[in-house]
FIVEXNU-473083 format. One line per field, with one value per residue (C-alpha): residue number from 0; z negated, y, x negated. Coordinates in Angstrom, 1 decimal, padded with zeros to 4 digits, always signed. Layout:
<rs>
seq = c(NUM_...);
z = c(Z_...);
y = c(Y_...);
x = c(X_...);
</rs>
This chain:
<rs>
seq = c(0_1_2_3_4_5_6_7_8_9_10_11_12_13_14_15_16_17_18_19_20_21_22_23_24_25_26_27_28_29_30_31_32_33_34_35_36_37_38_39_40_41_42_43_44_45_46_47_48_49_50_51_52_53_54_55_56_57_58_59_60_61_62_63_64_65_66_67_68_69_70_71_72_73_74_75_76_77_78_79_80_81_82_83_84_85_86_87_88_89_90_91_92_93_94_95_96_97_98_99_100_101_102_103_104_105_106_107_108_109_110_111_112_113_114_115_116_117_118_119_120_121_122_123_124_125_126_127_128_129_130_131_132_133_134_135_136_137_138_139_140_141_142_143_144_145_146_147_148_149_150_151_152_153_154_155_156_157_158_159_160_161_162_163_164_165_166_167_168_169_170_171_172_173_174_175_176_177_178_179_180_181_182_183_184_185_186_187_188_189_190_191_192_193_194_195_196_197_198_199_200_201_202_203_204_205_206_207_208_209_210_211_212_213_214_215_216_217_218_219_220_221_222_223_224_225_226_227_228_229_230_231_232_233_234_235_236_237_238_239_240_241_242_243_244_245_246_247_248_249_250_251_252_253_254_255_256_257_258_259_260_261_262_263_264_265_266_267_268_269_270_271_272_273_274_275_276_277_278_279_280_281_282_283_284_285_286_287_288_289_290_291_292_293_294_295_296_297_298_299_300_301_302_303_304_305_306_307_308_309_310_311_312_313_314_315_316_317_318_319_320_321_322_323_324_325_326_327_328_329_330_331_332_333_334_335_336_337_338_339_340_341_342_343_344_345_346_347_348_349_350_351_352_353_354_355_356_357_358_359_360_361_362_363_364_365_366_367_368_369_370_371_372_373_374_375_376_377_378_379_380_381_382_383_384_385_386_387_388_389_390_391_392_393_394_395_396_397_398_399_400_401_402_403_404_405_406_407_408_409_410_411_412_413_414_415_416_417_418_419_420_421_422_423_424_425_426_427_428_429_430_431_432_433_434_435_436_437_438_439_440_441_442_443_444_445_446_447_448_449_450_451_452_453_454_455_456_457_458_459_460_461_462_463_464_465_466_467_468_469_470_471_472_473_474_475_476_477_478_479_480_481_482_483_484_485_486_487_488_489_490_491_492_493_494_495_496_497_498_499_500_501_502_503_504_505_506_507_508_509_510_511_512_513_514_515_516_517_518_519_520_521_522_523_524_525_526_527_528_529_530_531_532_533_534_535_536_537_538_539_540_541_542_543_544_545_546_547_548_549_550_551_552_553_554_555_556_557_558_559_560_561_562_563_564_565_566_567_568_569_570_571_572_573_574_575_576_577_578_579_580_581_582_583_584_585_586);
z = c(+000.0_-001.0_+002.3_+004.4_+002.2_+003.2_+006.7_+006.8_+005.6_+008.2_+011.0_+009.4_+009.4_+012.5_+014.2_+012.3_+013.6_+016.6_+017.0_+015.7_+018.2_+021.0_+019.9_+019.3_+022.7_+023.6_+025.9_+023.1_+019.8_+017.1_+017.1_+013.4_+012.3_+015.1_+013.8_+009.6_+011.4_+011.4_+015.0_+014.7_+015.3_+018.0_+022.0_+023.8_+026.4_+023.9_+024.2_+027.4_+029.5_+033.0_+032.7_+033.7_+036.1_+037.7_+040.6_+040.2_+036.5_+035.3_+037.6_+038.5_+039.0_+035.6_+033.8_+033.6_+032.2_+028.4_+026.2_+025.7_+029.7_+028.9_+025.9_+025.4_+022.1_+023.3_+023.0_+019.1_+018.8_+019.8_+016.5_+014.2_+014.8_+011.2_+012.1_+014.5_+012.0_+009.4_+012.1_+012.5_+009.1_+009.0_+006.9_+008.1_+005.4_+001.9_+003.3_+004.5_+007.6_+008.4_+012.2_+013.0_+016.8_+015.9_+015.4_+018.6_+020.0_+017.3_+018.6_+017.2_+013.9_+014.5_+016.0_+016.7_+017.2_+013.3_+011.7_+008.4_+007.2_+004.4_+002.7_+002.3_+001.6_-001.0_-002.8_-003.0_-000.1_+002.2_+001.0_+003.5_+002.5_+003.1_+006.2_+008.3_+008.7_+005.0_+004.5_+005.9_+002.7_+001.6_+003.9_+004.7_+003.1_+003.7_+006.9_+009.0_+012.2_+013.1_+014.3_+018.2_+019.4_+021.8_+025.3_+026.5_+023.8_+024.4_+028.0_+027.1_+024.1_+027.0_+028.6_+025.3_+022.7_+021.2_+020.7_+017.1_+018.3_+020.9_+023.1_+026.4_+026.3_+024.9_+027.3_+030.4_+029.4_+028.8_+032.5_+034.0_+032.6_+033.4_+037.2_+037.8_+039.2_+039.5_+041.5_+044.9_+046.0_+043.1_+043.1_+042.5_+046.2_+048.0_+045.4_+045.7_+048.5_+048.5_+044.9_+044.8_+041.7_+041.2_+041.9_+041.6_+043.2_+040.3_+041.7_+041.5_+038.4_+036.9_+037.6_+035.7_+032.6_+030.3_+032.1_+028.8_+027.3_+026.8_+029.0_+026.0_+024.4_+026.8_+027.1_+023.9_+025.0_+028.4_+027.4_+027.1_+028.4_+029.7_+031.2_+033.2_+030.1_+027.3_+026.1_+028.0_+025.9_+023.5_+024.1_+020.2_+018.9_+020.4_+021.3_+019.1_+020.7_+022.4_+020.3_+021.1_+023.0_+025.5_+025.6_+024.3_+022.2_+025.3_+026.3_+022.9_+024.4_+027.1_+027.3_+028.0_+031.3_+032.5_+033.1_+033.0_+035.2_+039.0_+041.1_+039.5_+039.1_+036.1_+034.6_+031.7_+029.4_+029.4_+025.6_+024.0_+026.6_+026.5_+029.7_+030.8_+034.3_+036.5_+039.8_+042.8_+045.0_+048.0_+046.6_+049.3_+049.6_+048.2_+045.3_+042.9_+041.4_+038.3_+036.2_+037.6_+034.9_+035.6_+033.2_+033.2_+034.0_+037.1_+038.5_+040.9_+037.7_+036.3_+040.2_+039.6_+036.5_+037.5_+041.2_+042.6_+042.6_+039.5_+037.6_+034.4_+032.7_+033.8_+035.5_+039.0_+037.4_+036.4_+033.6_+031.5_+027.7_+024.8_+024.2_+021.1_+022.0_+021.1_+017.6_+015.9_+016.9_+018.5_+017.5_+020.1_+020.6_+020.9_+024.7_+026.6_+030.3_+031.8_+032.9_+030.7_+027.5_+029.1_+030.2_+026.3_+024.3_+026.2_+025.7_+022.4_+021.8_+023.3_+021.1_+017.5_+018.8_+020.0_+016.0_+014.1_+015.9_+014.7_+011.3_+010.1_+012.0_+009.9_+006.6_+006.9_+004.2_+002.0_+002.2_-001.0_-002.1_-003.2_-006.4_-007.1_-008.7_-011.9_-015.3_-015.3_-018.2_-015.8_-016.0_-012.1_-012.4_-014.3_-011.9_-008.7_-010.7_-011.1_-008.0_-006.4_-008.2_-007.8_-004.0_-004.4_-006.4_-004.3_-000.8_-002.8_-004.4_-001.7_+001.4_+001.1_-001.1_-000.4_-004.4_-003.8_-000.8_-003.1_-005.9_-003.4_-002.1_-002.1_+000.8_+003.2_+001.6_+002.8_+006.2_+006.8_+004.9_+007.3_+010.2_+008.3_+007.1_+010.6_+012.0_+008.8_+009.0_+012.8_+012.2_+009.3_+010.7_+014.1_+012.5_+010.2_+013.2_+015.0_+012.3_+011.9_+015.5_+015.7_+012.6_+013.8_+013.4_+013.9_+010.9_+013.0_+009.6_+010.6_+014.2_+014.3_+013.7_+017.4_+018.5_+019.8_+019.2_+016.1_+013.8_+011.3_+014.0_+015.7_+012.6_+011.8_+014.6_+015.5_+011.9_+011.6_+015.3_+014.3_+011.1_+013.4_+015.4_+012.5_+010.5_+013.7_+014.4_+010.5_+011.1_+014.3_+012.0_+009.7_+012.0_+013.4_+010.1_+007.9_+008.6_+009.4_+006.9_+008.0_+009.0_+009.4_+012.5_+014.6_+014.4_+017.0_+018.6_+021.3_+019.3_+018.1_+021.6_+022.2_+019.5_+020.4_+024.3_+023.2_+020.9_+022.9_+025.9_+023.5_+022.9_+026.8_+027.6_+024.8_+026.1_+029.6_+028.1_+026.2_+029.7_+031.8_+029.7_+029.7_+025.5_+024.1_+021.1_+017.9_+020.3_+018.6_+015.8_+017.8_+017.5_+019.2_+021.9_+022.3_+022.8_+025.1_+027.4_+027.3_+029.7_+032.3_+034.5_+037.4_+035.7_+038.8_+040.0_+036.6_+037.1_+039.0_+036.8_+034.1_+035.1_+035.6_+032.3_+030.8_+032.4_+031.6_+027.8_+027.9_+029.3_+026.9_+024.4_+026.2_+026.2_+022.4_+021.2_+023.3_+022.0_+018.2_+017.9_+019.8_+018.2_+014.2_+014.8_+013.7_+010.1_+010.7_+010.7_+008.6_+005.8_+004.2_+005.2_+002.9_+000.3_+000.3_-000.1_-002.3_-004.7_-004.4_-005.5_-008.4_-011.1);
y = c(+000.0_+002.2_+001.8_+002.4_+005.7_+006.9_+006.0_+007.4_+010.8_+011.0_+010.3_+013.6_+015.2_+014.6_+015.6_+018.6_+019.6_+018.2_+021.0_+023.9_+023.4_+023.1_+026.3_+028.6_+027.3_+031.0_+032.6_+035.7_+034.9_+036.7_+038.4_+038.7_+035.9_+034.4_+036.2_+034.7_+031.4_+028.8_+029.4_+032.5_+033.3_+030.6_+031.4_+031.1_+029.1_+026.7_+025.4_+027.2_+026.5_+025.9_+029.1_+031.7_+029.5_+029.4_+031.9_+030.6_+032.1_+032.6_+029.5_+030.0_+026.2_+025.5_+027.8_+025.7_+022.7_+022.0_+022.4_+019.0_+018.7_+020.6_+018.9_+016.8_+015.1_+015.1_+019.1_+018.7_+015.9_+017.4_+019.7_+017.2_+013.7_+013.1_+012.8_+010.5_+008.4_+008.8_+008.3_+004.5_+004.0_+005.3_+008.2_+012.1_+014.8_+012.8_+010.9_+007.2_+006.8_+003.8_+004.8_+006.5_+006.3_+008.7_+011.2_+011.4_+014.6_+017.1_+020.3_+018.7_+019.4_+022.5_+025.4_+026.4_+029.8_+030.2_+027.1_+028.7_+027.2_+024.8_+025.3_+029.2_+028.0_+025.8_+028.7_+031.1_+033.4_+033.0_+032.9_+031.1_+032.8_+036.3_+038.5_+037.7_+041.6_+041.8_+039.4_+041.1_+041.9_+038.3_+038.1_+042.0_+045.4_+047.0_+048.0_+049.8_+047.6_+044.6_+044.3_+044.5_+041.1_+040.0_+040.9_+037.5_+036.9_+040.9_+040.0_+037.1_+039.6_+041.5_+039.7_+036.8_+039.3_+039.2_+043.0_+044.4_+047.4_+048.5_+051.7_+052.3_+050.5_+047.4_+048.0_+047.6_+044.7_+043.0_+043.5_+043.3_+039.6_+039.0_+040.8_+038.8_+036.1_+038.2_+041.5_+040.7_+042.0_+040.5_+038.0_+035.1_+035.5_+035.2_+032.2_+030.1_+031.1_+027.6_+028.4_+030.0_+032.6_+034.9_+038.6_+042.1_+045.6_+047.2_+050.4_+049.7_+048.3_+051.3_+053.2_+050.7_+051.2_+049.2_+050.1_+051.8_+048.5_+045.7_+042.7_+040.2_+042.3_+040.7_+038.0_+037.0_+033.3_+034.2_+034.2_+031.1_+027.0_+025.2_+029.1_+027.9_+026.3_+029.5_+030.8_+033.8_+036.7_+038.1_+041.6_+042.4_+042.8_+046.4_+046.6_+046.2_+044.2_+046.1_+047.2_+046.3_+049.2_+048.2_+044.4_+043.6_+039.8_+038.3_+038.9_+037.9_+034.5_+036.4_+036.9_+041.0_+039.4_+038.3_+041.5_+043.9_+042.0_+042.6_+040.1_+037.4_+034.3_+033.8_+030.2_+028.5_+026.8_+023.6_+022.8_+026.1_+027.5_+031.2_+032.3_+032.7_+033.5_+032.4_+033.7_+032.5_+029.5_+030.8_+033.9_+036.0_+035.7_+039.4_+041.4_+041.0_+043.7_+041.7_+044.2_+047.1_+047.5_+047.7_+049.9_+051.0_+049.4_+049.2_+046.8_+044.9_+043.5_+042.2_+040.5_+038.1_+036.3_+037.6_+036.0_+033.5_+029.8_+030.5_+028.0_+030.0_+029.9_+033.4_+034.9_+036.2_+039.4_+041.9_+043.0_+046.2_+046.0_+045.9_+049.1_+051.1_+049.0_+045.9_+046.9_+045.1_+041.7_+042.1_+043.5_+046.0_+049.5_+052.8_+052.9_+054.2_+052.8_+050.4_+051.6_+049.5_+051.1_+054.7_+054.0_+052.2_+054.7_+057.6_+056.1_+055.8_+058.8_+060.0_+058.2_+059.3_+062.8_+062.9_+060.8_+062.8_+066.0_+064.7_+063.6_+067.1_+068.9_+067.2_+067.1_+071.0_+072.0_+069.7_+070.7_+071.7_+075.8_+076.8_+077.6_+074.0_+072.4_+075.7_+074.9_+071.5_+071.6_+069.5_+070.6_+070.6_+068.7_+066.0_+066.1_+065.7_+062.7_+061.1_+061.7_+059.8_+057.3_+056.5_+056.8_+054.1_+052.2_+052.5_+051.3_+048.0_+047.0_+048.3_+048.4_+045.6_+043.5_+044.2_+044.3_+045.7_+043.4_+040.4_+041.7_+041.8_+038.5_+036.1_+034.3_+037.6_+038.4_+035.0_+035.3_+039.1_+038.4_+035.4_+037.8_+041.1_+039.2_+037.5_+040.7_+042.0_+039.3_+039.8_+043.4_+043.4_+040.8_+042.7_+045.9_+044.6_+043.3_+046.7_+048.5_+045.9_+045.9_+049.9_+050.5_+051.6_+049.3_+046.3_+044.8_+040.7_+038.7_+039.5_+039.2_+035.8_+037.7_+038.8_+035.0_+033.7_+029.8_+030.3_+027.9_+031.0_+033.5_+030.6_+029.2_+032.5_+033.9_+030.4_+030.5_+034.0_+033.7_+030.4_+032.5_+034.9_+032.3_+030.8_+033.9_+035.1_+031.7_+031.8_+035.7_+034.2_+031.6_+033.4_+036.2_+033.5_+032.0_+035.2_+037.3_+040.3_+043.0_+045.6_+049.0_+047.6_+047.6_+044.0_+041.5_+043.5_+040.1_+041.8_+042.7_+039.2_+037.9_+040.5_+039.9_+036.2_+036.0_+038.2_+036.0_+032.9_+034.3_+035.1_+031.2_+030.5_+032.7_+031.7_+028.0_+028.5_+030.2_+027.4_+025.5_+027.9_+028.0_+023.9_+023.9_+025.3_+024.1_+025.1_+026.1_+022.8_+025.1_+027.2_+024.2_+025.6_+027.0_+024.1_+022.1_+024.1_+023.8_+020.3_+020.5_+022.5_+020.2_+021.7_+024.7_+026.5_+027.6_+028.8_+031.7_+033.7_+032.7_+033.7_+037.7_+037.6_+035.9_+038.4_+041.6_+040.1_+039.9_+043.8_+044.4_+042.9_+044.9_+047.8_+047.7_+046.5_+049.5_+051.8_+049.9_+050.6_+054.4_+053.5_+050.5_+048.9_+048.3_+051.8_+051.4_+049.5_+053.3_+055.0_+052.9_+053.1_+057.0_+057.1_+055.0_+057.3_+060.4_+059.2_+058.3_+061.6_+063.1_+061.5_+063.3);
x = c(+000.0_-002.7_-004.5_-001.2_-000.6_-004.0_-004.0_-000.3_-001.9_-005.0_-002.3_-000.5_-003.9_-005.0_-001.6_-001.7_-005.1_-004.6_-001.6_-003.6_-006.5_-004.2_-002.0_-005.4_-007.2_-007.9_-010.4_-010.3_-011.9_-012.5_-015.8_-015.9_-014.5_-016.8_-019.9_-019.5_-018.9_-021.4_-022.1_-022.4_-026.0_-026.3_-026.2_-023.4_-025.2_-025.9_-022.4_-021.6_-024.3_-022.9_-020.5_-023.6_-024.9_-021.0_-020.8_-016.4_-016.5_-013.6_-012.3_-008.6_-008.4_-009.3_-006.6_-004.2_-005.8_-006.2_-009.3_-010.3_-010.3_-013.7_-014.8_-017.7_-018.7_-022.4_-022.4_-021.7_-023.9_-026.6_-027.0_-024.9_-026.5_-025.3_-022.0_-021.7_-023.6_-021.0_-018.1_-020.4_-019.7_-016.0_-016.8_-016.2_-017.2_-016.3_-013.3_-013.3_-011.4_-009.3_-009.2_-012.8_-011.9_-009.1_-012.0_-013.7_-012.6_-014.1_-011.9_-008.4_-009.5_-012.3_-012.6_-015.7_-016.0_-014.3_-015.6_-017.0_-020.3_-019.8_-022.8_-021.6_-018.4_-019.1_-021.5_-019.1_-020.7_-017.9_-014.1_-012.1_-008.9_-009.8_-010.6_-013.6_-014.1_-014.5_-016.7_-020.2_-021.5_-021.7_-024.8_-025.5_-025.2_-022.6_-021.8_-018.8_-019.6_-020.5_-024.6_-024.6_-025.0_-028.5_-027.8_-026.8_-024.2_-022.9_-022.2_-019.8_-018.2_-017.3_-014.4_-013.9_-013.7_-010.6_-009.2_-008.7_-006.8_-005.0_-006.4_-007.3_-010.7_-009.6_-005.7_-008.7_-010.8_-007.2_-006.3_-010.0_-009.0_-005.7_-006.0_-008.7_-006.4_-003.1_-004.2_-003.5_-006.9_-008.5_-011.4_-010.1_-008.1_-011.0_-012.8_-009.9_-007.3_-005.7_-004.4_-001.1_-001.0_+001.6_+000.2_+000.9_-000.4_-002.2_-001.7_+002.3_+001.9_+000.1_+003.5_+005.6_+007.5_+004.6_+001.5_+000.6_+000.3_-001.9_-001.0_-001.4_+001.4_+004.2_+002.1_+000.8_-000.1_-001.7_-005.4_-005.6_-005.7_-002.8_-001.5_+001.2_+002.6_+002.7_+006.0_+007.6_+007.2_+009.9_+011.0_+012.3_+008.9_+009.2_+012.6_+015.8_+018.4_+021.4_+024.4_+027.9_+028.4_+025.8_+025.3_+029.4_+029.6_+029.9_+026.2_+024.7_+023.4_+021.6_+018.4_+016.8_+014.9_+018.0_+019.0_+016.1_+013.1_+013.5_+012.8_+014.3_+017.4_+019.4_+019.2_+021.3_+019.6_+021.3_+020.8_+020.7_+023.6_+021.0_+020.4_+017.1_+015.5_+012.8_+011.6_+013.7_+012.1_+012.5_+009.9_+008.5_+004.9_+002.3_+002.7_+005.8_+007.6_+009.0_+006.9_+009.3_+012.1_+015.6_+017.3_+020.8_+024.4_+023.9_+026.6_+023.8_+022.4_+025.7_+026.4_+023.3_+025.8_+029.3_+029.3_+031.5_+030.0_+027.4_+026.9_+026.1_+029.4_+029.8_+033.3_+033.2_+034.6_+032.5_+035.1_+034.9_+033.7_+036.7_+037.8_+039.5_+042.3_+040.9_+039.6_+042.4_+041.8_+038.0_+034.0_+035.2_+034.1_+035.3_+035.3_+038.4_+037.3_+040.2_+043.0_+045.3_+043.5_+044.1_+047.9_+048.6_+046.1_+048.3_+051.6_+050.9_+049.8_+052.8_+055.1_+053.4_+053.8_+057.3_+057.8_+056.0_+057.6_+061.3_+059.6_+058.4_+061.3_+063.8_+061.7_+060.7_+063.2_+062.0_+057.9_+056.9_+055.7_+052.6_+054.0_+055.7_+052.7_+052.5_+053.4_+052.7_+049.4_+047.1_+043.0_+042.9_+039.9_+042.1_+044.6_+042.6_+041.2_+044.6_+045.8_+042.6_+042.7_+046.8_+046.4_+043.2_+045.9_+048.7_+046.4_+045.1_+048.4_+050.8_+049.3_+046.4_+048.8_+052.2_+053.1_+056.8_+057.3_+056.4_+058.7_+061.7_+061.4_+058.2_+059.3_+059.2_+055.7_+054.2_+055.8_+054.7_+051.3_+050.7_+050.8_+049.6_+046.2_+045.8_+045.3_+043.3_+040.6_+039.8_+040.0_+037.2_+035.4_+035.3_+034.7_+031.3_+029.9_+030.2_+028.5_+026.1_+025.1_+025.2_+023.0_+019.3_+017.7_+020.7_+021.4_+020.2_+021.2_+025.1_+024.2_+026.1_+029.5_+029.6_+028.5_+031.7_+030.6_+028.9_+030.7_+031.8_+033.2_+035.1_+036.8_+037.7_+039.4_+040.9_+042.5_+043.3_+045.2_+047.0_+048.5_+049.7_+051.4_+053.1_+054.1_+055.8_+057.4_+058.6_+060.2_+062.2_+063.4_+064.4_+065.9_+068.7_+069.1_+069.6_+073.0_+072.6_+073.3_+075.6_+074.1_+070.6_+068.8_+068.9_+065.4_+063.3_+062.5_+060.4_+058.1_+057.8_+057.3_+055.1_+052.8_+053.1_+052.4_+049.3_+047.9_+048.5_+046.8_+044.1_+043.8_+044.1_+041.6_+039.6_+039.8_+038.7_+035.4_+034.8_+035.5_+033.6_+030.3_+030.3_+031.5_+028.1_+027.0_+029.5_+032.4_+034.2_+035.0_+036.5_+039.2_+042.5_+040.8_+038.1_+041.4_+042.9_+039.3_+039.7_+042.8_+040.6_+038.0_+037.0_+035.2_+033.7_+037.7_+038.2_+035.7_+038.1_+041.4_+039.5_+039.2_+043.3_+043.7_+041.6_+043.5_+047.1_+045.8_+044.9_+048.0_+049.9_+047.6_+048.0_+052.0_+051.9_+050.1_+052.0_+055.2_+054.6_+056.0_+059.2_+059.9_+060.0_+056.3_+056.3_+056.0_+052.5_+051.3_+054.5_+054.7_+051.1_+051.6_+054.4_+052.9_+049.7_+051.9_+053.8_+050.8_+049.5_+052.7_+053.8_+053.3);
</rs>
């Protein structure tokens, strides 16, 4: 047992260093950390000795294979015979080894350009946990810069010196490297003209939006083996992501390349559902202009997504953003842009005019004088006090709570609450994840909010709509049920369908986004609408369905908020008015 356990932890080990070599294969070291290592007073050559003799140095054929393409164990040997002796007797260092084969390839575990020397190490000289740049006076006095390095070893600094800081020095050396390969009249055209490397016109380049900055910036993994393989670079380490306004909940599984590169095709990421971008196949041969931003709304970006036959999930409409209309049921914005929102916001506006007009003309007798409020003994400060924190008491208790609906009859204060906190939670929930996304910088931690198939949002809305549903199926009901008392207004069943064919196109159109995007990961929570996507197959002829769905639900939006001042709706705005008033009032 006790030999499995330790060859079960030397297996962890060497994976371990076997993945920390091949992440930190750069062509950039560190010069300090290089210069307190233990190589660092030997020659370059030493280790390196066919690169000066290489007329093909840097060679782009070589850029994308791995470090230990290059390694030989000979090159170590030839200054650590002791080792390989040790390896004979499965031993490295003061560890026995069940597996000394394992061990062959000395770069899994070190690094040889920051290999600290054990015998300063083990003294005390050298502290493997801090700094190398603060380290210098373990060997030297004190200095502000490092010693300047013999000429042969200053010549390979040159281009392999990794920078400390960013200015234009260090910006140049960066893309001396980098445009070595990709400037299209760079050197490594005319070395190797077989190899196809993407390239660029420096001069066009120079005029981009990020000229000002170092290549590795964008590009953090390029200097280094395997090239072709490093991670495309991520644009929020200088950029905050887009608030609602601009990038709307639908686009928070795009990616900013997507959109902003030029020269370049949209791809879905078939396990993550994020869509991500590469450059077309069929890419014309020179200098690309990927580096030249695209920055704006401009509606040729949205046509690489929003096209008929794409097979990103995306609609073939290029559909406006939720407006102020929305804000009750969506993480909307305060946009008026649709022609729907303009004809319901304006109809609306309309009515609580016209209401508010035959409200005060009728109550103008009644306004209270200046005088009314003498003689009553209150410190105004007291009073102002009181009245503040009555109308604080009379919003929680009998607008948030509905206490005097409850006392009159607890069956009516479950139906209207079912409906009433429906439309409360999306509205919150909506509303936090505006703020959040508007704050400078977003607040990311609540970024999941505007993520329709994130498992939180979709319960949430799927829930709070269903509630709607019932509470409105529960007033019907009771509507036939309940006589009518006389001189009271009849059930304003309208309304109620209204309400109802809005909320059910809401889980329609819901259902054939789930559909449409091939039901991404945590859409199943989303589980009335995830049902209805089931029904749908053929997904590519719901991307133009989709677009009418979409514009008969803001219709019915639109004529349900133009609806409420002309109808019992009304009192959704009246009635906590009223309350308020009153609060302030009382004496």
């Amino acid at each position: 047992m006790k030999t499995l356990k330790k060859a079960a932890l030397s297996a962890a080990w060497l994976v371990l260093c076997l993945c920390a070599s091949q992440t930190q294969a750069s062509w950039l070291i560190d010069e300090a950390a290089f210069h307190i290592s233990a190589h660092g007073q030997t020659s370059c050559a030493e280790c390196h000795e066919g690169a000066s003799k290489n007329d093909q140095h840097p060679d782009p054929a070589n850029v994308n294979r791995k470090v230990l393409d290059f390694f030989s164990k000979d090159k170590c040997i030839q200054c650590h015979e002791e080792v390989e002796d040790d390896l004979a007797r499965a031993f490295h260092g003061d560890r026995h080894l069940p597996d000394p084969s394992a061990y062959e390839a000395c770069l899994n575990c070190h690094n040889p350009h920051t290999q600290l020397s054990l015998s300063a190490v083990r003294d005390g000289r050298i502290k493997p946990g801090l700094q190398p740049a603060g380290q210098c006076a373990a060997c030297h006095d004190a200095q502000e810069s490092l010693p300047t390095p013999d000429k042969a070893q200053e010549a390979c600094l040159s281009c392999h010196a990794a920078p400390t800081k960013e200015n234009a020095k260090t910006r140049e050396a960066v893309a001396s490297l980098c445009l070595y390969c990709h400037d299209e009249g760079g050197p490594a055209a005319a070395i190797t003209p077989s190899i196809r490397m993407p390239v660029l016109s420096r001069k066009a380049y120079e005029r981009t939006r990020h000229a000002d900055l170092s290549c590795l910036s964008c590009h953090p993994g390029a200097a280094g083996y395997n090239h072709s393989e490093q991670e495309k670079g991520n644009c929020g380490i200088c950029h905050s992501l887009h608030d609602e306004k601009l990038a709307h909940d639908a686009h928070v599984q795009v990616s900013c390349e997507a959109c902003h590169l030029a020269d370049i095709v949209p791809v879905k990421d078939r396990k993550s559902g994020v869509i991500l971008w590469k450059k077309p196949g069929s890419a014309k041969s020179g200098a690309s202009n990927i580096h030249e931003m695209i920055i704006g709304g401009e509606t040729e970006t949205c046509a690489r997504c929003h096209q008929t036959g794409n097979t990103l999930g995306a609609t073939s409409w290029i559909l406006p953003p939720k407006g102020i209309l929305c804000m009750p049921c969506h993480a909307a914005t305060f946009s008026v842009s649709d022609t729907f929102t303009i004809l319901g916001l304006g109809l609306f506006i309309a009515g609580l005019i016209i209401a508010f007009s035959y409200i005060f003309s009728r109550s103008d007798k009644d306004t209270p004088t200046a005088n009314s409020g003498k003689g009553r003994g209150n410190h105004p400060g007291t009073a102002r006090h009181g009245r503040f924190t009555r109308l604080l008491k009379a919003l929680f208790l009998d607008v948030f709570l509905q206490r005097r609906l409850f006392v009159r009859s607890q069956a009516r204060w479950f139906i209207h609450g079912l409906v009433f906190y429906g439309f409360f939670f999306r509205f919150l929930w909506g509303m936090v994840a505006l703020i959040a996304s508007l704050l400078d910088p977003p607040w990311e931690a609540l970024r999941f909010m505007l993520d329709k198939n994130n498992p939180a949002t979709g319960m949430v809305f799927d829930i709070s709509g269903l509630m709607i549903l019932l509470g409105l199926c529960l007033m019907l009901v009771r509507g036939l049920l309940t006589p009518r008392l006389p001189g009271l207004p009849a059930q304003d069943r309208f309304a109620l369908g209204l309400i109802g064919a809005l909320v059910i196109i809401g889980f329609v159109t819901e259902g054939l986004r789930i559909a449409m995007t091939g039901f991404p990961e945590g859409s199943d929570w989303s589980f009335a609408g995830y049902g209805i996507g089931l029904i749908f197959s053929d997904s590519q002829k719901l991307y133009g369905v989709y677009g009418y769905l979409w514009y008969i639900h803001a219709a019915l939006t639109a004529a349900f908020v133009a609806y409420i001042p002309f109808s019992r709706l009304f009192h959704i705005i009246i009635s906590p008015a009223v309350l308020a008033l009153g609060a302030l009032k009382r004496h």
